[in-house]
C-alpha positions as CSV (number, residue, x, y, z in Angstrom):
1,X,1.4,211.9,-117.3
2,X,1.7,212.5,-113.9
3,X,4.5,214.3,-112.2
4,X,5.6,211.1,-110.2
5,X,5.4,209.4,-114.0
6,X,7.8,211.5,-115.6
7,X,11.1,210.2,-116.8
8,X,14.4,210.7,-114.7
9,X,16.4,212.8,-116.5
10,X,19.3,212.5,-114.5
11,X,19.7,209.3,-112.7
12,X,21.9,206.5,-114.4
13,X,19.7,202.8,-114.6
14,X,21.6,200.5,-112.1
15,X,20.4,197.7,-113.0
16,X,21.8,194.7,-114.6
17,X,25.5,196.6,-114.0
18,X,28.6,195.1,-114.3
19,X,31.5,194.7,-111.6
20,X,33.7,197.5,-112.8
21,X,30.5,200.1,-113.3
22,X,29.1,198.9,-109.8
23,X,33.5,199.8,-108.4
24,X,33.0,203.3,-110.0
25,X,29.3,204.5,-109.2
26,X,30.4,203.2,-105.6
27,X,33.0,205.3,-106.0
28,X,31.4,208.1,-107.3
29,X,29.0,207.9,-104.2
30,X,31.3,208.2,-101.7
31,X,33.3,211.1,-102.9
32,X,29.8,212.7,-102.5
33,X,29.7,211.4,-99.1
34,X,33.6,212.9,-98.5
35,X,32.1,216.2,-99.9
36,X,29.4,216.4,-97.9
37,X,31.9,216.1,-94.6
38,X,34.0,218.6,-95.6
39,X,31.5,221.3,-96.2
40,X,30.7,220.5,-92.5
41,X,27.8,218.2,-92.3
42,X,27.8,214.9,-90.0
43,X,28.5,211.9,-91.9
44,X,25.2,209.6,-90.3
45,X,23.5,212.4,-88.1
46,X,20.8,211.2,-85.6
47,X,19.5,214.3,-84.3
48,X,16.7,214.7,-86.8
49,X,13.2,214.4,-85.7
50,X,10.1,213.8,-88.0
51,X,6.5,215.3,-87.0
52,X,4.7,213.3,-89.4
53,X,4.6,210.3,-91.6
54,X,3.7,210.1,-95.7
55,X,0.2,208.4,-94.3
56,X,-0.2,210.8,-91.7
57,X,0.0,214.0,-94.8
58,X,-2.4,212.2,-96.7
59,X,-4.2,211.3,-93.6
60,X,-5.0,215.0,-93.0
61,X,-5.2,216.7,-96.8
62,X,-6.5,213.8,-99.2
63,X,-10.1,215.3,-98.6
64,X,-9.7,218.5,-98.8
65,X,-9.6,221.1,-101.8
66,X,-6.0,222.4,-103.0
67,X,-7.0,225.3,-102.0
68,X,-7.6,224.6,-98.4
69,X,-4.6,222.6,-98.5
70,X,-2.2,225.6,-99.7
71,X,-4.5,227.7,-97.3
72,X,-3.0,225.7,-94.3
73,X,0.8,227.4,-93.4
74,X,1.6,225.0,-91.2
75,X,5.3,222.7,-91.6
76,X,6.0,219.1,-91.2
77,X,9.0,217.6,-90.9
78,X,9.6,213.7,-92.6
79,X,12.1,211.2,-93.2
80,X,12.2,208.2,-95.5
81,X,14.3,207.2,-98.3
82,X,14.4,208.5,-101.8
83,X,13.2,205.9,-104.3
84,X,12.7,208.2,-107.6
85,X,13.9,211.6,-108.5
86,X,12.4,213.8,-111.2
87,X,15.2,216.2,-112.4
88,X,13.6,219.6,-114.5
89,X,15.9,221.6,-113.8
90,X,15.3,224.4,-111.3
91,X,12.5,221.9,-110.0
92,X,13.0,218.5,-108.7
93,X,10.6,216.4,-107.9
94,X,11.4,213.1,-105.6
95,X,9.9,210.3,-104.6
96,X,10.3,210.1,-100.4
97,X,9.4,206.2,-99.1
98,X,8.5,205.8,-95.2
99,X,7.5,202.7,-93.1
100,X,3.8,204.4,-94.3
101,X,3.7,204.5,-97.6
102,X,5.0,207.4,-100.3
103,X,5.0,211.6,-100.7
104,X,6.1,213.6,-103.4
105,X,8.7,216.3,-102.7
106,X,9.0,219.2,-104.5
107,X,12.0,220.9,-104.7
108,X,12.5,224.1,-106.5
109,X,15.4,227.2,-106.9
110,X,13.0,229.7,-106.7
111,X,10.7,228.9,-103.7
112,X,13.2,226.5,-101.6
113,X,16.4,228.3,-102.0
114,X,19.4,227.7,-104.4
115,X,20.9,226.3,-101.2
116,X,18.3,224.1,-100.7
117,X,18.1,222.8,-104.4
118,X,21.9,222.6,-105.0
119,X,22.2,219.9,-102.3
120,X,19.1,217.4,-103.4
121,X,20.1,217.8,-106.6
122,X,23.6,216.4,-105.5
123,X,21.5,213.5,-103.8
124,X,21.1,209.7,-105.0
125,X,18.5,207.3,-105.2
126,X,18.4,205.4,-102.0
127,X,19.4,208.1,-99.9
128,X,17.6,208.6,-96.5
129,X,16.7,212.1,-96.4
130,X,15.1,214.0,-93.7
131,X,12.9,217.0,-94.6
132,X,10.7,220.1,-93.4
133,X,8.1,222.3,-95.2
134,X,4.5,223.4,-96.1
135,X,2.1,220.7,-98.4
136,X,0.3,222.0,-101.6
137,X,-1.6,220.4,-104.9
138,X,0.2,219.8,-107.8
139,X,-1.4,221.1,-110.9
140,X,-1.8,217.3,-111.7
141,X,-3.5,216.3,-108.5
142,X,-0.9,215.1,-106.4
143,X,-0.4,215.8,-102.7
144,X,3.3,217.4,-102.0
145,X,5.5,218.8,-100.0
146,X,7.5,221.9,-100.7
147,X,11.1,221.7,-99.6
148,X,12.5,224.8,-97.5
149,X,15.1,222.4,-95.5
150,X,16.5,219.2,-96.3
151,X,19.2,216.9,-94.5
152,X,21.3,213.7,-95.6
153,X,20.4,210.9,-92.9
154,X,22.1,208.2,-94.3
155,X,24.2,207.7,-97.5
156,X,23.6,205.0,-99.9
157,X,26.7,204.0,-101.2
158,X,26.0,200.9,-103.4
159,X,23.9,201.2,-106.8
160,X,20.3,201.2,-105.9
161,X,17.9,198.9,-108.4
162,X,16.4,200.1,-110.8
163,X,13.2,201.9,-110.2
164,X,10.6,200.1,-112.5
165,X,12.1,196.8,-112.5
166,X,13.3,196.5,-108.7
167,X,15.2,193.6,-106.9
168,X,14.2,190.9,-109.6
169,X,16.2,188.2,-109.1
170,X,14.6,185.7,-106.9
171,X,17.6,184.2,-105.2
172,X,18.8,188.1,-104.7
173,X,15.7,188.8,-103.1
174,X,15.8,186.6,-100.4
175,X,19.4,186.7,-100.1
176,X,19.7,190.5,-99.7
177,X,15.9,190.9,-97.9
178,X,16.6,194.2,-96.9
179,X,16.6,195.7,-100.4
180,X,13.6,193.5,-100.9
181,X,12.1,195.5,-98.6
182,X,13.4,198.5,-99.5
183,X,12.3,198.3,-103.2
184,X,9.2,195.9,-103.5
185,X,6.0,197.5,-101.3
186,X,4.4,193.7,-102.4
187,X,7.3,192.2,-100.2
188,X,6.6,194.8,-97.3
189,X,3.0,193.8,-97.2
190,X,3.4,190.2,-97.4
191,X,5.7,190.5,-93.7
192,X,2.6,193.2,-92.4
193,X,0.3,190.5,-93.0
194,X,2.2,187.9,-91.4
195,X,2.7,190.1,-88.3
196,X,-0.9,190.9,-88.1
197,X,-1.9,187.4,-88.7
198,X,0.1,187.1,-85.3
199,X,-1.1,189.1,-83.6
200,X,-4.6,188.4,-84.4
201,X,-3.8,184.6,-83.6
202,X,-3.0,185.4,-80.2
203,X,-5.9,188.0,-79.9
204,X,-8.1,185.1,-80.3
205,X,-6.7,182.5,-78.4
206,X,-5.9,185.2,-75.2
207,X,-10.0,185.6,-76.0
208,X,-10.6,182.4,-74.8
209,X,-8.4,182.2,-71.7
210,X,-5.3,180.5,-73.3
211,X,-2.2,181.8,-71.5
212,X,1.4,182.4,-74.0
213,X,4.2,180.6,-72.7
214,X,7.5,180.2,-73.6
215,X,9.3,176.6,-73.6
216,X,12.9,175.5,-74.4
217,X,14.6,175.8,-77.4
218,X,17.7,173.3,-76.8
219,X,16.5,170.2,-75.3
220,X,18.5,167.1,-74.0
221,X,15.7,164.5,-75.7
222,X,14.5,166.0,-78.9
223,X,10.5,164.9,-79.2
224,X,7.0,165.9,-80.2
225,X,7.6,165.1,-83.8
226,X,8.9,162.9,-86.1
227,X,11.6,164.4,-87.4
228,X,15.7,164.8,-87.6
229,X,16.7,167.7,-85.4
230,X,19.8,169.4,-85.2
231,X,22.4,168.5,-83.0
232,X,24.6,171.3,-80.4
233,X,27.1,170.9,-77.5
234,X,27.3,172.7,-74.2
235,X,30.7,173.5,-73.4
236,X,30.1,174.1,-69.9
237,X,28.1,171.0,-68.3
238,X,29.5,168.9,-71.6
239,X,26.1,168.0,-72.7
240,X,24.8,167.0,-76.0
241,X,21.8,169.2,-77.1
242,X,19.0,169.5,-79.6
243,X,16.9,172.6,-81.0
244,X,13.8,171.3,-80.5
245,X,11.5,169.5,-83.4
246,X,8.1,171.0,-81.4
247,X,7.5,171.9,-78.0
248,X,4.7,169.1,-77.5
249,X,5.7,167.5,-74.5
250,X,7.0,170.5,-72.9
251,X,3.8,172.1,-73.2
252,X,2.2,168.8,-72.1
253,X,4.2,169.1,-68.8
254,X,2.0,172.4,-68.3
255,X,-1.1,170.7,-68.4
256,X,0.4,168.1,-65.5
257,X,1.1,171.3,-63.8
258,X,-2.6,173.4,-63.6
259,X,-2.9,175.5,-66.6
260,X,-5.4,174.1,-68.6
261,X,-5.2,176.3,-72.1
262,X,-1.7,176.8,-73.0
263,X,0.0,177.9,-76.3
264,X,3.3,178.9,-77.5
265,X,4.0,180.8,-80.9
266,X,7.5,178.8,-81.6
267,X,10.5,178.2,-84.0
268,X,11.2,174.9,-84.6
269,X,14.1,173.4,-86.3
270,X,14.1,170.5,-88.5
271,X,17.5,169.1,-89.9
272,X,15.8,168.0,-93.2
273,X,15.3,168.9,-97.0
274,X,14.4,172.3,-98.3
275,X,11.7,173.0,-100.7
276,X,8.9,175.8,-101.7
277,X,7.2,173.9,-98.2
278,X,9.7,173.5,-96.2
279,X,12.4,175.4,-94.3
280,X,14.8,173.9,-91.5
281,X,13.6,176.5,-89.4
282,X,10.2,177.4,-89.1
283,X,7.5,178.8,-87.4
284,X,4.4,177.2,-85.5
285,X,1.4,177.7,-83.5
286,X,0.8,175.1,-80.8
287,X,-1.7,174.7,-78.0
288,X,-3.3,172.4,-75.6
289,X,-6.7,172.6,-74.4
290,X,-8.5,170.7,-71.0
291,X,-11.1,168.6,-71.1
292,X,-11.5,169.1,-75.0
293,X,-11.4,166.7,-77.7
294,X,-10.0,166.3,-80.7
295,X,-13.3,166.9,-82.5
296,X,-13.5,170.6,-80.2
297,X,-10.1,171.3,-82.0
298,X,-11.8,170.9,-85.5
299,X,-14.3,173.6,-84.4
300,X,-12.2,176.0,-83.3
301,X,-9.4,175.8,-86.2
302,X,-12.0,176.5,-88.7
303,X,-13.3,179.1,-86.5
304,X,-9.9,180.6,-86.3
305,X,-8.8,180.7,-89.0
306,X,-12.1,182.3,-90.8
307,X,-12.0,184.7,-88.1
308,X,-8.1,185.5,-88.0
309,X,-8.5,186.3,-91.9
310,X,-11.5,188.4,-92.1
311,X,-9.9,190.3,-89.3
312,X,-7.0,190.2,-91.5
313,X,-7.5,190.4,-95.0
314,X,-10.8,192.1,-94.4
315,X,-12.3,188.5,-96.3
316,X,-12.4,185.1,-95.5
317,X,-12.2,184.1,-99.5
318,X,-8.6,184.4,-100.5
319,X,-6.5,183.4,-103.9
320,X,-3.6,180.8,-104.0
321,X,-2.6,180.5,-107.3
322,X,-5.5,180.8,-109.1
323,X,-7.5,179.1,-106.7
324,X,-10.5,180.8,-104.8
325,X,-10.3,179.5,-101.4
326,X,-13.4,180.2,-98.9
327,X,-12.1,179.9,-95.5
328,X,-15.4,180.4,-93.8
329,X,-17.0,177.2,-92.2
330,X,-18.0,174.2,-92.4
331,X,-15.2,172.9,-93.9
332,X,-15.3,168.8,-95.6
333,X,-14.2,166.2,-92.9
334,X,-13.3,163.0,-94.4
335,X,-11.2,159.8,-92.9
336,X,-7.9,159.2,-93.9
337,X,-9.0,155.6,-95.9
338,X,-12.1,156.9,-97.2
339,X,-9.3,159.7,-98.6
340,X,-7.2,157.0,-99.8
341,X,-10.5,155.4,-101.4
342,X,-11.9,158.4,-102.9
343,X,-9.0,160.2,-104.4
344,X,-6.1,158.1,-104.1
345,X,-8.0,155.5,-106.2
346,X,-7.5,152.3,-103.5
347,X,-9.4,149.4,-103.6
348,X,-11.3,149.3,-99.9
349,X,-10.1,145.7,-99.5
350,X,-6.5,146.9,-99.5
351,X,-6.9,149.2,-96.5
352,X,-6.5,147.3,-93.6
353,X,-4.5,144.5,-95.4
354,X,-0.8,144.9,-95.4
355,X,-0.1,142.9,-98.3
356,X,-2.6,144.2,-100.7
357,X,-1.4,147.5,-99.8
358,X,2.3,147.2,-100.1
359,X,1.2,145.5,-103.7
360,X,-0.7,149.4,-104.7
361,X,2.6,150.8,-103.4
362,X,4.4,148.7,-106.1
363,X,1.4,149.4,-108.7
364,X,1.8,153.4,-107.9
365,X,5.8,153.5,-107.6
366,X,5.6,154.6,-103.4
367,X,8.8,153.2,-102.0
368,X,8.6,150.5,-99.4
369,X,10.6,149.5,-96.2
370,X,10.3,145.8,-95.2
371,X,9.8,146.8,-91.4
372,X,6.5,149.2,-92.3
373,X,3.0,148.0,-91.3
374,X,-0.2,148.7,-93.1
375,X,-0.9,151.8,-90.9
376,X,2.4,153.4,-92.3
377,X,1.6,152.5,-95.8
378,X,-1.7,153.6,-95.7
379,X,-0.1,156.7,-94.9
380,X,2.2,156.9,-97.9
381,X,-0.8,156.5,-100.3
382,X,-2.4,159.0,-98.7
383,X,0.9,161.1,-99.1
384,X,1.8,160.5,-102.5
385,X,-1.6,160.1,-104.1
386,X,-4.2,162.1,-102.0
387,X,-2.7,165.5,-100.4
388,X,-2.3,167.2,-103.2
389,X,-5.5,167.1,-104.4
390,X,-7.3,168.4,-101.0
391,X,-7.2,171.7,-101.9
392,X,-11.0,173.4,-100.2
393,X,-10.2,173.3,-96.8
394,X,-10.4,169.5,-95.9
395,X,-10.3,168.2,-92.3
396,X,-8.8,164.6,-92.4
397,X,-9.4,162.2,-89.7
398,X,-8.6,158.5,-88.8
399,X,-4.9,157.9,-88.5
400,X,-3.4,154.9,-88.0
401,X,-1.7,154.3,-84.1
402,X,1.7,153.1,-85.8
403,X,2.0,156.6,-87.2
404,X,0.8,158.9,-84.7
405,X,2.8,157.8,-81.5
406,X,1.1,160.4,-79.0
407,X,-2.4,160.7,-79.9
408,X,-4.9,159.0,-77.8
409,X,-6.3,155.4,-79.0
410,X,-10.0,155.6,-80.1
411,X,-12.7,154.0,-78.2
412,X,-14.5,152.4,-81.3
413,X,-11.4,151.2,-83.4
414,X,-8.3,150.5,-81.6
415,X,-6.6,150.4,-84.4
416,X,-6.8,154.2,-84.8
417,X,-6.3,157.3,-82.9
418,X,-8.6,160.4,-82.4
419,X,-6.1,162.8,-84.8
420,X,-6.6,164.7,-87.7
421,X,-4.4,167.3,-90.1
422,X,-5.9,169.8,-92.2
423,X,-5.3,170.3,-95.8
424,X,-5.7,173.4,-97.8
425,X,-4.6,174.0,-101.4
426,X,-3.1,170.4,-101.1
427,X,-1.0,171.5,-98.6
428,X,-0.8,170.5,-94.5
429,X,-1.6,173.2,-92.5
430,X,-2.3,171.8,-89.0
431,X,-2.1,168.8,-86.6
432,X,-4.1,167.7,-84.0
433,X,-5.4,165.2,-81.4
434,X,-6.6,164.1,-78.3
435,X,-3.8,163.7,-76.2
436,X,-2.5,160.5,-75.0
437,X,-2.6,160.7,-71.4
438,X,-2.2,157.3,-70.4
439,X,1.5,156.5,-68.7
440,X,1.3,152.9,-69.6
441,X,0.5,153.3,-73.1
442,X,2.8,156.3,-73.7
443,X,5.2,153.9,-72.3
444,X,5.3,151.6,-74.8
445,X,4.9,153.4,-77.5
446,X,8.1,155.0,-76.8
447,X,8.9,151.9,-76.5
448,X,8.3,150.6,-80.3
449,X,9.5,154.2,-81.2
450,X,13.1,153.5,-80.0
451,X,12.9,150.2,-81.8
452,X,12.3,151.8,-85.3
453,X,15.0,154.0,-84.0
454,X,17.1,150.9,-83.5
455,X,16.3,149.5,-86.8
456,X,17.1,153.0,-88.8
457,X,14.3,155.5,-88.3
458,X,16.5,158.3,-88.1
459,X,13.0,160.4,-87.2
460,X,11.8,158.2,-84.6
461,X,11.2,159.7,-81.0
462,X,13.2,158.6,-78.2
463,X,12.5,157.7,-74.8
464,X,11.5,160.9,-72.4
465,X,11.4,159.0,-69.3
466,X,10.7,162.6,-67.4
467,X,7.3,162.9,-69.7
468,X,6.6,159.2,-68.5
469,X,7.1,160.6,-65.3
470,X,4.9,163.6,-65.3
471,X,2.1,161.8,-67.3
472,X,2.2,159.2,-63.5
473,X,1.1,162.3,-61.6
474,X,-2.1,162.9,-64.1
475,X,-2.4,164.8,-66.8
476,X,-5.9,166.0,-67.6
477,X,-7.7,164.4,-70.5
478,X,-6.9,166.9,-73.8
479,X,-6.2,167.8,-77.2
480,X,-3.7,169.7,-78.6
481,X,-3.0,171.1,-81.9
482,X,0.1,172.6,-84.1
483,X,-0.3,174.8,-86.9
484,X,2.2,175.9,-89.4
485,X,2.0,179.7,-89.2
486,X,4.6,180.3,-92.2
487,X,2.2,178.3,-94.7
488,X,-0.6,179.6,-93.0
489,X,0.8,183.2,-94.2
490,X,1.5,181.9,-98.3
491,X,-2.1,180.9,-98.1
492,X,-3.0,184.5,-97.1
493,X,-0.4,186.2,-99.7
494,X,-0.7,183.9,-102.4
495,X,3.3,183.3,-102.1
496,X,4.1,179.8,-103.5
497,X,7.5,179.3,-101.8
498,X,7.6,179.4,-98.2
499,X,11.3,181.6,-98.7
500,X,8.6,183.9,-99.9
501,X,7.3,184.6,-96.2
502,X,10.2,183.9,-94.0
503,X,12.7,187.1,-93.3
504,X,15.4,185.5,-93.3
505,X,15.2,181.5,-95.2
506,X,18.2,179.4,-94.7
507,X,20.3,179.6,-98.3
508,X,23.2,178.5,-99.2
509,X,26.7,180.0,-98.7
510,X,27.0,183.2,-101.1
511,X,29.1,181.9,-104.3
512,X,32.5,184.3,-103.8
């Protein structure tokens, strides 16, 4: 057994506590706290300055010998919070957590001072604790710092979890995020991936000459998706606002205006359900490319993506719940009736015949509005029957016009637009077409949109007569593309719910 494996002899299990034990080992924590004052120390100090990190120590003495590492005189000074102590006596051993990773302190009468020892001894779990001294070997191989000076940062007042167990409880975890964080590394390294997955997507896409932009948030015509948004008021010019659904047709504007590769990293807010997919507010990559088509777009997502997760995750073949998933190209394109066909078990005769279809939809218990054509229940089928079973990265192409009111028509089958979404794990990742850049069209396609709207389509876009207007002084043939960066990240972590990957997930009020 390792000194970092040895039982705590001293610290009481807080987990699973009830009310009136959590009251007094509050209690008991801030008398310490009142103690400490008196004897003359600052409460919350914020003069203490750390030289090195846990990573950095192990950065400089994991190669070497112990005795070239007790051979070296030279002091560091760390902070981080305690997560483990080790009580033996006149020698303590804790457990010091930075933004890094973890260091073993050792803390003894003898060489660190009664002083010294006396006050971590009086210390609790989940105290921040700053530190300075020289690094040795223990006798069981670990790396360690020996204590000659020690300072209370912060004081945890509240129980800390305990150590082996952690924050357990789902809905806790997400509700109180911060001591997620604090106790699970698996939960710290799930938000590092999703920053560097960032930061990697914009690394690519600043590689090929795209410029970041930022577009509005609250927006007097909600549009760029179909979906319910949430509704706001400004006091001032007493005007009804929306948090945007996407940023499409702002970003579309750009084009009109001369800049030819554009993207925006964007929250969006939907006022909809919740569910391990879905969150109201969410995150998304979208861009919009000159003189590219929709087919370009299918390149470069695969390219992307690969790319962004070797760079990444060091691999492009990942796990999502017990799936082995190989992100590296070519991934299967297939179109959206041949989908239907193949996996949704449709006879081809019904695809392009209303009737026939609505009658599968009855078969295969899909609900039905009266108003829906066959393009939008071609699209159900392929919803109910077919996503779920896409799960090696699938590319699928061929959507109907009713559904997809600002994608460009295609040349060989009106009937159609030159769209696709991605699937992976049976889940949508991305959305893109050829943009519609034709004023005339667009125009009545708003048009039909805000007679759905009329008839009940609560999600149905309304008329931007400003987009019609900039679309009349030319907007550059293009395709554009949104992908969801939050799902994007549980494909990378193998998280199931999309809470999982989000800070801060909407939840409801905290029972009192």
């Amino acid at each position: 057994m390792s000194d970092k494996e040895k039982p705590d002899n001293t610290t009481v299990v807080e987990s699973e506590i009830d009310e009136q034990e959590e009251h007094h080992l509050i209690a008991v924590r801030k008398a310490k706290l009142e103690s400490h004052v008196e004897a003359g120390n600052a409460a919350y100090p914020n003069d203490f300055k750390p030289t090195v990190t846990t990573a950095g120590l192990h950065g400089i003495y994991d190669e070497m010998e112990p005795e070239q590492v007790e051979a070296d005189d030279r002091t560091f000074s760390m902070a981080g919070r305690i997560t483990a102590m080790r009580d033996h006596g006149n020698t303590i051993f804790l457990d010091l957590v930075d933004r890094t990773g973890r260091l073993q302190l050792f803390v003894n009468k003898k060489a660190s001072g009664p002083e010294v020892h006396k006050f971590i001894k009086g210390l609790d779990i989940g105290d921040i604790l700053g530190v300075s001294g020289s690094t040795f070997v223990t006798r069981m191989g670990e790396l360690s710092l020996k204590v000659d000076r020690a300072a209370l940062l912060s004081k945890c007042i509240r129980p800390w979890p305990e150590k082996w167990h952690g924050l357990a409880d789902i809905e806790a975890r997400t509700r109180q995020r911060y001591l997620d964080l604090a106790t699970n590394e698996e939960s710290r390294n799930v938000f590092k991936v999703r920053s560097r997955t960032v930061a990697a997507i914009r690394e690519f896409l600043n590689g090929m000459d795209f410029l970041e932009v930022e577009t509005p948030m609250m927006q007097p015509i909600p549009g760029g998706a179909a979906a319910k948004p949430f509704v706001t008021h400004h006091n001032a010019l007493d005007l009804e606002l929306y948090l945007r659904i996407a940023p499409e047709l702002y970003l579309k504007r750009l084009l009109v205006g001369g800049y030819e590769r554009v993207y925006e990293i964007n929250r969006n807010f939907r006022n909809e359900g919740i569910s391990t997919q879905h969150n109201p507010e969410f995150t998304m990559l979208e861009f919009y490319w000159a003189y590219a088509t929709y087919e370009d777009l299918m390149d470069l997502s695969e390219r992307m993506i690969s790319e962004v997760a070797q760079k990444v995750l060091g691999r492009t073949l990942v796990e999502f719940q017990g799936e082995g998933i190989e992100l590296a190209p070519p991934w299967d394109r297939l179109s959206l009736a041949d989908a239907a066909i193949e996996y949704g078990g449709l006879p081809q005769t019904a695809v392009g015949d209303r009737e026939a279809l609505a009658a599968f939809c009855g078969e295969h218990e899909i609900p039905v509005e009266d108003e829906w054509g066959h393009g939008k229940l071609l699209l159900e089928v392929f919803e109910k029957r077919v996503e779920r079973k896409l799960v090696r990265p699938t590319f699928i192409f061929g959507y109907p016009v009713e559904v997809s009111p600002l994608a460009r028509r295609s040349d060989t089958n009106p009937d159609l637009v030159d769209r696709f979404e991605f699937f992976i794990c049976g889940r949508e990742i991305g959305n893109a077409f050829s943009e519609l850049n034709d004023p005339a069209d667009q125009d009545r396609r708003f048009r039909q949109q805000v007679e759905a709207r009329a008839a009940g389509d609560e999600e149905a876009q309304p008329y931007d007569e400003d987009y019609i207007r900039a679309l009349e002084y030319g907007m550059p043939p293009a395709a554009g593309e949104g992908i969801g960066i939050d799902r994007l990240i549980q494909l990378f972590t193998d998280c199931a719910s999309i809470r999982d990957v989000i800070l801060f997930p909407l939840l409801r009020p905290e029972a009192k």
